[in-house]
C-alpha positions, 0 to 999 in steps of 0.5 A, a space after each residue: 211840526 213833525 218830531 225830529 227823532 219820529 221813525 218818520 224822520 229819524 235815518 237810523 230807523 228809515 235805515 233799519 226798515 229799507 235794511 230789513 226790504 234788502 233795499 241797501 243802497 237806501 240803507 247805506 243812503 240812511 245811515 249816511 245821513 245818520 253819521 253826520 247826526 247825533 249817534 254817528 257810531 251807529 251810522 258808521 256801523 249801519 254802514 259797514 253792515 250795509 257793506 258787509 250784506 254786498 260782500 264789500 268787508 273791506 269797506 265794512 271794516 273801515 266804516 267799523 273802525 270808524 264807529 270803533 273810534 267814536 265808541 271804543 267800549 261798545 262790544 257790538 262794533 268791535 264784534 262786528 269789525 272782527 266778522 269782516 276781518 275774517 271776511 277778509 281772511 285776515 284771522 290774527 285782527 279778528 281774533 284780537 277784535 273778538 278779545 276785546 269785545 269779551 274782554 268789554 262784555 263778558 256775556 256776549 255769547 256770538 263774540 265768544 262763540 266766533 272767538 273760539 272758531 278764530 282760535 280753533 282756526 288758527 290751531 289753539 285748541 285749548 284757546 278755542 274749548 275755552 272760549 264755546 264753553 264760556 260761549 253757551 253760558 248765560 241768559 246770551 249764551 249759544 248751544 252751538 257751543 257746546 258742538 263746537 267743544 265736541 267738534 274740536 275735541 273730535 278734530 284734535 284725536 280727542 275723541 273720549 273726551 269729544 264722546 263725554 262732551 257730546 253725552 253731556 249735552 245729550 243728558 241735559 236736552 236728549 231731543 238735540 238732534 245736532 248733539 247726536 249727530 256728533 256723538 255719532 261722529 265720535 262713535 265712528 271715528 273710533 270705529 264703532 259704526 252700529 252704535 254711531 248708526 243709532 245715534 244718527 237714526 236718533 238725530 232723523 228721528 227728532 229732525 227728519 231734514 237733517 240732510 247730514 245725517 242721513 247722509 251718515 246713516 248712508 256712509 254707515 250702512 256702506 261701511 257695514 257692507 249693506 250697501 242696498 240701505 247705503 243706497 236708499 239713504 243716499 237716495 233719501 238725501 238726494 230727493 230732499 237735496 239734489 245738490 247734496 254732492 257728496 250723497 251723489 258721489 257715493 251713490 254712484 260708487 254704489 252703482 259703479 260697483 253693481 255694474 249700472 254705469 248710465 245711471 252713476 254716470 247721470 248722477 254724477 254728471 248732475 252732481 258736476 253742475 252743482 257750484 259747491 265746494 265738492 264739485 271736484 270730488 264729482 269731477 274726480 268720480 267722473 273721471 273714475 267712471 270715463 275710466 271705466 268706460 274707456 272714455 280716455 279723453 272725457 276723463 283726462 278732462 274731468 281730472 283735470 278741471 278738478 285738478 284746477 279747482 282743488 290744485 292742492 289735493 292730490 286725488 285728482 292728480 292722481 287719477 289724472 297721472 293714471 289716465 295718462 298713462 293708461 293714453 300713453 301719453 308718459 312724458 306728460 304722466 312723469 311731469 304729473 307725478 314728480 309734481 305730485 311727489 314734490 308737494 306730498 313726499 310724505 304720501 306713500 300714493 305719490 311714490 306709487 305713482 312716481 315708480 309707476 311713470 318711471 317704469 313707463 318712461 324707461 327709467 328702472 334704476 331711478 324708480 326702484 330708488 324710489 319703491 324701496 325706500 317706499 316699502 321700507 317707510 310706509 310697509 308691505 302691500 300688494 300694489 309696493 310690491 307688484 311695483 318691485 316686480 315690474 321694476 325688476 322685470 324692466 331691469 331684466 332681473 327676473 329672480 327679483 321680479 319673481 320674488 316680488 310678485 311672490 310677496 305680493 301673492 302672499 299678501 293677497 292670492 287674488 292680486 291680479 297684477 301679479 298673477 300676470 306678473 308671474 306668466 309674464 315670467 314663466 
């Protein structure tokens, strides 16, 4: 007679073989089987794995609440149950389910770890170092931790304290290419690029495919005004990943600025296919480039499908509010920038935007409420002040507009808006 409990027969085992060949419903089918035998806890947990591998978290953390209550002290379940609450997005019951699986198993380094990227989430960053620091000790412990601390020192303007973390764990392994890679961040973030630049060739020097790095070395020489070397490592990156958005944006800003359009224009075009999160980014570079081009139509298109894929980011509105008015289409423009300037009144962008449809569209007096208050919160610049010119100019005060373009001029001889500004009055 054959034993009941061989892997033959046993449906946890059968379970974990059909799990391991992506053969989920025999899986599920097994671990079925398996919760009305003798461990159900592991039935309803394999289950809510097998829910969990097609996406299906709600399912998933039902089968898990389910082995939760057959087994309340096993951290596994209750860890688990925390991953597909964040797959629901539901932050608040997965930070407490990873609380609990610590609380029951204090060396569980990945509860610890997705404990503190739950708390960072939800803004406690104090609660989150805690938690990567006590994530990366012990024999289950995750290094990633210790990134983690780094990362979130960095985010939070920490960023002595995220600088010392990253060295810390250097000294302790100094061929960790992630380690130097954030200390590169840190490095850049307080504006110390050549340093960071170093810190970054280290990281491609230990890991030739750290795509991310080399993407930063390429950000590094651009800021450093090589932009020949910004270029190669974008090109770098791009050969290892053509779907590296980012490298593909910045790239064709390279090659905008050096007037070679066909080839930015094929760069980003490819880089709009890409089903990432950056599409909108490509998408808005496209739209900077049909402006370029004069092709008004293309670019209101461009703008506007990243306007609908990111509806809260207010680059793509941006440019889309230029784009109608450069089409004279001023009503449309106006809706645009009142919209934009209801939702980000604190972005000095969404004023000079504002002022910008209100000249167009006739209305001075409401937009000159609208400059000077800019200027007084947010400062003197070329653009604020050519603004005050134009505004000036449509209310017919010429002495006013005069000495708007005067200070524009002062901040910078060469802005051309107004240097037309003044012929215009001469």
């Amino acid at each position: 007679m054959t034993d009941p409990e061989s892997p033959d027969t046993n449906p946890l085992a059968l379970a974990a073989r059909a799990l391991e060949s992506g053969r989920l419903d025999e899986a599920d089918g097994f671990f079925e089987q398996a919760c009305a035998g003798s461990n159900p806890a592991e039935g309803f947990n394999g289950r809510g794995m097998t829910a969990a591998m097609r996406g299906d978290f709600s399912s998933a953390s039902q089968h898990f609440q389910r082995a939760i209550d057959l087994e309340p002290a096993n951290a596994v379940f209750r860890f688990q149950f925390g991953v597909s609450m964040l797959g629901q997005g539901r932050l608040e019951p997965a930070t407490t389910a990873f609380e609990k699986a610590v609380e029951l198993d204090a060396g569980f380094g990945q509860a610890w770890f997705n404990l503190g990227a739950a708390r960072r989430q939800a803004g406690d960053g104090d609660g989150a170092i805690e938690a990567f620091r006590r994530s990366s000790e012990g024999d289950r412990g995750v290094p990633q931790g210790r990134l983690a601390i780094v990362e979130t020192l960095r985010a939070g303007g920490a960023v002595e304290p995220a600088i010392a973390a990253a060295r810390e764990a250097i000294a302790e392994k100094d061929d960790w290419a992630e380690a130097w890679g954030q200390l590169g961040l840190c490095l850049a973030a307080k504006q110390d690029i050549e340093t960071a630049l170093t810190c970054w060739e280290r990281a491609v020097e230990l890991e030739p495919k750290f795509l991310d790095a080399r993407f930063h070395i390429g950000v590094a020489h651009g800021m450093l005004g090589r932009l020949d070397e910004a270029a190669a490592a974008y090109r770098t990156v791009l050969e290892s990943a053509p779907g590296h958005v980012k490298s593909a944006v910045n790239l064709a800003g390279l090659l905008m600025h050096k007037g070679e359009l066909d080839e930015a224009e094929r760069r980003l075009v490819d880089a709009t296919r890409v089903q990432s999160p950056e599409r909108a980014m490509a998408l808005t570079a496209l739209g900077d480039l049909r402006m370029r081009q004069i092709k008004l139509a293309e670019a209101e298109q461009s703008f506007r499908e990243a306007c609908s894929l990111v509806p809260r980011e207010p680059r793509p509105c941006i440019g889309l509010i230029a784009c109608l008015l450069e089409q004279a289409k001023h009503g449309d423009a106006l809706a645009e920038a009142e919209r934009l300037s209801r939702e980000h009144p604190d972005l000095p962008a969404s004023s000079e935007c504002l002022v910008e449809a209100l000249i167009a569209n006739g209305h001075a007096e409401q937009a000159m409420g609208v400059i000077d208050p800019c200027i007084a919160r947010h400062g003197a610049t070329p653009l604020r002040h050519g603004l005050k010119g134009r505004v000036c100019e449509t209310m017919g005060d010429r002495d006013g507009a005069l000495a708007a373009f005067e200070a524009a001029l002062a901040l910078d001889p060469n802005f051309t808006p107004a240097q037309q500004g003044k012929a215009r009055l001469a």
